[in-house]
N, C-alpha and C positions, 0 to 999 in steps of 0.2 A: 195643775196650777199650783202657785206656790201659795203658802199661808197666809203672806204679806206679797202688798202691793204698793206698800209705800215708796214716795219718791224721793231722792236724794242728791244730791249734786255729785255730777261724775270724777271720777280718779281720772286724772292727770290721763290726759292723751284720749280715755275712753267719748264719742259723744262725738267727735272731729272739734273742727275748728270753731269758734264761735262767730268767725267774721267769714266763712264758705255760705254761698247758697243753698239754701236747706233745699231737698229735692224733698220733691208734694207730689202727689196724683190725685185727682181728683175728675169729675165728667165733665163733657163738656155741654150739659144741659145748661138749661138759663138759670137755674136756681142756685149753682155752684159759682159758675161764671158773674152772677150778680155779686154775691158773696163775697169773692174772694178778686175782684175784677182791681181794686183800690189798692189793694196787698200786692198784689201780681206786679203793678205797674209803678211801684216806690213810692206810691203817693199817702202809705202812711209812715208819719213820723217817728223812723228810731224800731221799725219793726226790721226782721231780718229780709235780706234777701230771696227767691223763691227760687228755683228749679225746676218749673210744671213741666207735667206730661199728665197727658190728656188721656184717659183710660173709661169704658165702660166698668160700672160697678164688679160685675164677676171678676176683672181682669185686677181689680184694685181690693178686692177680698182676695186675691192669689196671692198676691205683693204681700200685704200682709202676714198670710201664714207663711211664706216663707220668709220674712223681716227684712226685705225688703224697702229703698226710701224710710224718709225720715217723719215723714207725714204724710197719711194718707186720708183721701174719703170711704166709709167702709160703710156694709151692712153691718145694725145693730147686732143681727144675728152672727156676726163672723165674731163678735167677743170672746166669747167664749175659749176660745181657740187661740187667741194672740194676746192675751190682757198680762203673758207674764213677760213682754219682750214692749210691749204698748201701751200706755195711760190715754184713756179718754176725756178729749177735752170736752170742757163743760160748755162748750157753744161753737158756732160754726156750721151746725151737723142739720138734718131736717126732720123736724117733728111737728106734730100739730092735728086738727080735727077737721073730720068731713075732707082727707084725704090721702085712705088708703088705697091699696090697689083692688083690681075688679078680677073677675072672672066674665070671659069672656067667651060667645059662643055664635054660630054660624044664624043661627034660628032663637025662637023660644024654647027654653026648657029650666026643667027645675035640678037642687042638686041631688037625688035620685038618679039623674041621668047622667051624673059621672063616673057612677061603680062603674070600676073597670075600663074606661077611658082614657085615652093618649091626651096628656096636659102637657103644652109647653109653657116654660117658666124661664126666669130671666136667669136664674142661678139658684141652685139645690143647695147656697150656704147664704140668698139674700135673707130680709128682714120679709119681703113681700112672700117668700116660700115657706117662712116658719109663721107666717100669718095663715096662710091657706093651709096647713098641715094643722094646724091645731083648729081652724072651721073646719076641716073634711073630715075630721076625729070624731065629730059631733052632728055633721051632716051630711055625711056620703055612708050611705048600706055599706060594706065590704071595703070603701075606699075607693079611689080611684087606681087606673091601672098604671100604662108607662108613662114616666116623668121625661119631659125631654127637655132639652137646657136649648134655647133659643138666644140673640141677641134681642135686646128688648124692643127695637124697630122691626127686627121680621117677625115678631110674636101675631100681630093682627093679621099680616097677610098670608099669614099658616094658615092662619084660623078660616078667614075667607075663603082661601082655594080646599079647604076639607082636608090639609096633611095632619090637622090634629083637631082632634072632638074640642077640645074647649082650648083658652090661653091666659094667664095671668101679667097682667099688665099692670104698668108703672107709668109713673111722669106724665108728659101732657096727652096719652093713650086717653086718662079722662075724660078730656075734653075733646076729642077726635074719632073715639070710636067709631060712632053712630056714622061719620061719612063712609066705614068702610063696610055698612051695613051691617055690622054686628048687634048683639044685644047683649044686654049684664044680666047675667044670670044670679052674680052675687055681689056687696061692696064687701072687702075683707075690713075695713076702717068701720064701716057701722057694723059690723060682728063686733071687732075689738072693742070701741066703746060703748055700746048695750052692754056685754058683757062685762067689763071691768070699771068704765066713767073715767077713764083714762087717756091722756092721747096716746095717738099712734107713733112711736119711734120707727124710723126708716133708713135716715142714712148718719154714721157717727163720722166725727171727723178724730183720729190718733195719732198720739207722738212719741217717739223711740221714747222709752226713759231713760235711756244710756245720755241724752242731751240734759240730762238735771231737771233737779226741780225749778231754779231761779230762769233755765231757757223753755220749761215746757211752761211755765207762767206769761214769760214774754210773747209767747205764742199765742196762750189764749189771749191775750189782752191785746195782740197785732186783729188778731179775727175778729175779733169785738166790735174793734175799732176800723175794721173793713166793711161790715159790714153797717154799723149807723153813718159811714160816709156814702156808701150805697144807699141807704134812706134819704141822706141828706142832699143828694142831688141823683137820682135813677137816672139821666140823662148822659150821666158823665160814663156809668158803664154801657149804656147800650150798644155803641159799635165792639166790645167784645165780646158780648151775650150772641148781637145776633151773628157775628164771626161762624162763631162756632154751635149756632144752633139748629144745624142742619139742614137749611131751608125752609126750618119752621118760620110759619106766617107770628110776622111781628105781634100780633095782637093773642096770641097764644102762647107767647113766649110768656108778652105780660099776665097773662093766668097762671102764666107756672110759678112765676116768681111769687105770685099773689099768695100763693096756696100753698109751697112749700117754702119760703123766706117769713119766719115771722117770730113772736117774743122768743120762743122755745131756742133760735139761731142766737138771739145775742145773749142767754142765758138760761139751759136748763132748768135751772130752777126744780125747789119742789116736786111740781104734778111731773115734771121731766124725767127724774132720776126715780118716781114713782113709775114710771111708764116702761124705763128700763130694764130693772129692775124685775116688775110684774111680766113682760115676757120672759124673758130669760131665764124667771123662776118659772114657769109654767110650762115653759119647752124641757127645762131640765126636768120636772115633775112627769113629760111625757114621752122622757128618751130620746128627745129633738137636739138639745145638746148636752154637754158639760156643765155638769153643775158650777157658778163662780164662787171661788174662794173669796172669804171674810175682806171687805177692805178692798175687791178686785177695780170696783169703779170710782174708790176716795181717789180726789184730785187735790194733791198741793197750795 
């Protein structure tokens, strides 16, 4: 990482053009889809054009590290690793309480019964995998054994047919488990805040700094204002929430959006960049990642 992470307005030709389509990736959960449904579709005022593509989270931490699109949706934990090519914006992204991910198992058991155990996870660089490595630190005997990288919808029905001992799960998994007769063995969101009184950071939203600081400002301030118009009328996103939200039953969609759309989206704040922060100093603390340089998450 470099020393400095300040942002500055780009030299001539660096950044593209200011009137191109900024190309974004982001999921096509309802929580993102809600989000940024206002933005996507011109309907806010004087914000740039967009470029979606539609990416699971591990596919849009890869984008990332290799710099990749101009804006992306990312695990907090992929920071580390892109913050010198990428500035995090201060809203947009998903954070909040009473909804981290679970540990997931076929039967009852406790975390004792994961030493040595096949865990599939969504990705070995999300926010949900540096949550469960720093609980398994403190409550698995020996650790758990193979980690296996799953897309986040075939994580449960691993878990169900017995190809892996346990699963860490994300998004509306929540609210859904239990029909695939699983049980939670553990919530990684009440480990995080028992421990810290912090929320939980999950998913960051980033923007080249090559686009300057006066276009990574107009950015935050397009997402801001995408998504109080998504507050302002929920109705007006729904047909592209549920487009693209896999066949999820409508009324689950609206728990997702419930539970990860909230203050934290239209502005980190304080307890926000305190939440950031305290991971990311604690994984660094546990060999999880790269330590961030001074200044890595100041935003313009």
């Amino acid at each position: 990482m470099t020393e400095s992470a300040e942002l500055s307005d780009p030299a001539p030709g660096a950044g593209g053009s200011d009137d191109r389509p900024l190309r974004i990736a982001y999921s096509p959960c309802p929580n993102d889809t809600f989000v940024f449904d206002a933005w996507a579709h011109g309907r806010v005022p004087g914000a740039p054009a967009l470029d979606v593509t539609f990416a699971d989270i591990d596919v849009t931490n890869g984008m990332a590290e290799r710099g990749e699109l101009d804006v992306l949706k990312v695990s907090y934990a992929v920071l580390p690793w892109v913050l010198d090519e990428y500035a995090l914006l201060p809203c947009g992204g998903a954070l909040g309480r009473g909804c981290g991910p679970l540990v997931l198992t076929s039967g009852p058991a406790d975390a004792a019964d994961l030493a040595g155990r096949t865990v599939a996870v969504p990705s070995e660089r999300s926010t949900a995998y540096l949550l469960f490595r720093l609980w398994a630190a403190t409550e698995v005997p020996g650790g758990v054994g193979e980690v296996k990288v799953l897309p986040f919808h075939e994580i449960m029905p691993a878990v169900r047919a017995g190809t892996v001992d346990a699963g860490l799960v994300i998004h509306e998994a929540r609210f859904t488990y239990q029909d695939y007769g699983l049980h939670c063995l553990a919530d990684m969101g009440e480990h995080w805040e028992a421990t810290t009184g912090l929320p939980i950071p999950l998913g960051a939203i980033i923007a080249r700094r090559a686009l300057g600081a006066k276009r990574l400002r107009e950015l935050a301030d397009a997402a801001r204002a995408s998504v109080r118009m998504a507050w302002d009328d929920p109705l007006a996103s729904r047909p592209y929430v549920l487009e693209h939200a896999q066949e999820m039953d409508p009324a689950v969609a609206d728990q997702h959006i419930g539970l990860y759309v909230n203050e934290f989206t239209a502005d980190l704040g304080e307890d926000g960049y305190a939440a950031v922060r305290g991971l990311l100093t604690r994984a660094a603390a546990e060999g999880l990642v790269p330590a961030l340089a001074p200044g890595a998450l100041d935003f313009a």
